[in-house]
N, C-alpha and C positions, 0 to 999 in steps of 0.2 A: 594781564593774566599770568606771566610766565612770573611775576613779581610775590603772585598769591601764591604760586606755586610753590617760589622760593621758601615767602616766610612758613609755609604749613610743612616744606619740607624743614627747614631751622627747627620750627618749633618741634617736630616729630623726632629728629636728633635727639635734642635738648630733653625731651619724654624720655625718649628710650634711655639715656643714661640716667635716668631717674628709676625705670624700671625691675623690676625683679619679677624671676617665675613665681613669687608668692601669688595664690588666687585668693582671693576673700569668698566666703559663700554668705548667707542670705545674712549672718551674724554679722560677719565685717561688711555686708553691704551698710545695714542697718548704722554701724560703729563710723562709716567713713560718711554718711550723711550728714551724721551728730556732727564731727570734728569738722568738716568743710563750711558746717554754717555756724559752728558756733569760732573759728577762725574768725578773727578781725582782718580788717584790712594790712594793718600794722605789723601781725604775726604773719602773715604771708611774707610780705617785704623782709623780714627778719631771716624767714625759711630761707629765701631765695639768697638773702646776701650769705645766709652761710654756707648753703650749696657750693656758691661762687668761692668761697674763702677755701672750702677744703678742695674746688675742684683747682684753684690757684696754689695747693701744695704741690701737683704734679710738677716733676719735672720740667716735662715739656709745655707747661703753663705758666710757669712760674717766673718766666722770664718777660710775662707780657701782662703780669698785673703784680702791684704792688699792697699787697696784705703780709700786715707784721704778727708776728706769732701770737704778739697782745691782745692786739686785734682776731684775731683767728679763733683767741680762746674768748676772748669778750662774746664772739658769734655763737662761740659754741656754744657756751655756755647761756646765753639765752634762747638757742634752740632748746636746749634739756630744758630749761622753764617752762616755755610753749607746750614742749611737748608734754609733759609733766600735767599742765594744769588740765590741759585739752582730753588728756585718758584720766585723768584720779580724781579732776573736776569736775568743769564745763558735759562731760559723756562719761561719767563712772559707771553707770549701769549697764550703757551698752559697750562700754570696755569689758569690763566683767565677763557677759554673758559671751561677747564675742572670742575673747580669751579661753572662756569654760570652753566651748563647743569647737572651736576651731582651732585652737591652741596660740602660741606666743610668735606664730609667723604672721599671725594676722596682724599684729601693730604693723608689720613691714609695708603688707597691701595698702594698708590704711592710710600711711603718710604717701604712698607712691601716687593714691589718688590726691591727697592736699598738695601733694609737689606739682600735680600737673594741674590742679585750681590754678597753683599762682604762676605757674609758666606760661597756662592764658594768658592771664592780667599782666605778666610781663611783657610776654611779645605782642599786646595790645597797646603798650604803649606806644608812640608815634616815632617817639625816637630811636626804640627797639626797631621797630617794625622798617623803618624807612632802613637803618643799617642793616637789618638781612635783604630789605629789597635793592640793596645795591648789587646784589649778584648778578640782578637781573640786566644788568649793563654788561656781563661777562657772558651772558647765556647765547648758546645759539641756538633762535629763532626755530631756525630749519631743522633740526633734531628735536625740537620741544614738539615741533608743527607733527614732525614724523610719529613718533611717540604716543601723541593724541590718535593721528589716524590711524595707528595701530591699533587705540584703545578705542576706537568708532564714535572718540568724541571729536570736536572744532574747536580749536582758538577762536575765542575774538581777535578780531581786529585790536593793535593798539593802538590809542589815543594818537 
């Protein structure tokens, strides 16, 4: 349990730097529908390595992943594709409309929802998922247990 914990706390990190005060109203709800389903599998995988590339420009990251500037612009530059095809494409109408009404902050909402699609499907995978649940080898127990009883909920039992 403390494991699931982990990964939903990982993954809600992982969101929140994704995140922006941008809101969408019923236009960019409407716009980030279009682009989430009409997203491939393929352009998620894309979104996420280039996340990772510009979040491995940091300083303080950049000593623990190895992306070359090549490589950097190679991501970039097929994120602008992606993005590109998916608003003037794949959802040109409800780009449009969502733009007209809501103005040009809404593309920001719009991919902050497609970011957090693929951050699912990322920390869904098994080998994500098992490496944020190794925290759960560092957690203590007894402050998770408290924390619950605070919130009037129960741990399970662990296996």
């Amino acid at each position: 349990m403390i494991a699931r914990w982990m990964r939903a706390a990982g993954g809600m990190a992982a969101i929140l730097a994704l995140a922006s005060p941008a809101q969408a109203g019923i236009f960019g709800d409407s716009l980030a529908r279009c682009i989430v389903t009409a997203a491939r599998d393929d352009d998620r995988t894309a979104i996420m390595q280039w996340l990772f590339s510009a979040m491995a420009a940091n300083p303080q990251i950049a000593p623990m992943a190895n992306v070359t500037p090549e490589r950097r612009e190679a991501l970039t530059r097929r994120f602008a594709q992606i993005s590109e095809r998916l608003l003037m494409e794949d959802c040109r109408a409800e780009s449009v409309q969502a733009i007209r009404n809501e103005g040009l902050g809404v593309v920001e909402s719009v991919f902050r929802v497609l970011g957090e699609v693929a951050m699912r499907g990322l920390m869904a995978d098994p080998a994500t998922a098992q490496a944020v649940a190794g925290a759960d080898a560092f957690s203590d127990r007894e402050k998770w247990a408290d924390l619950a009883k605070e919130a009037g909920v129960t741990l399970p039992r662990q296996p």
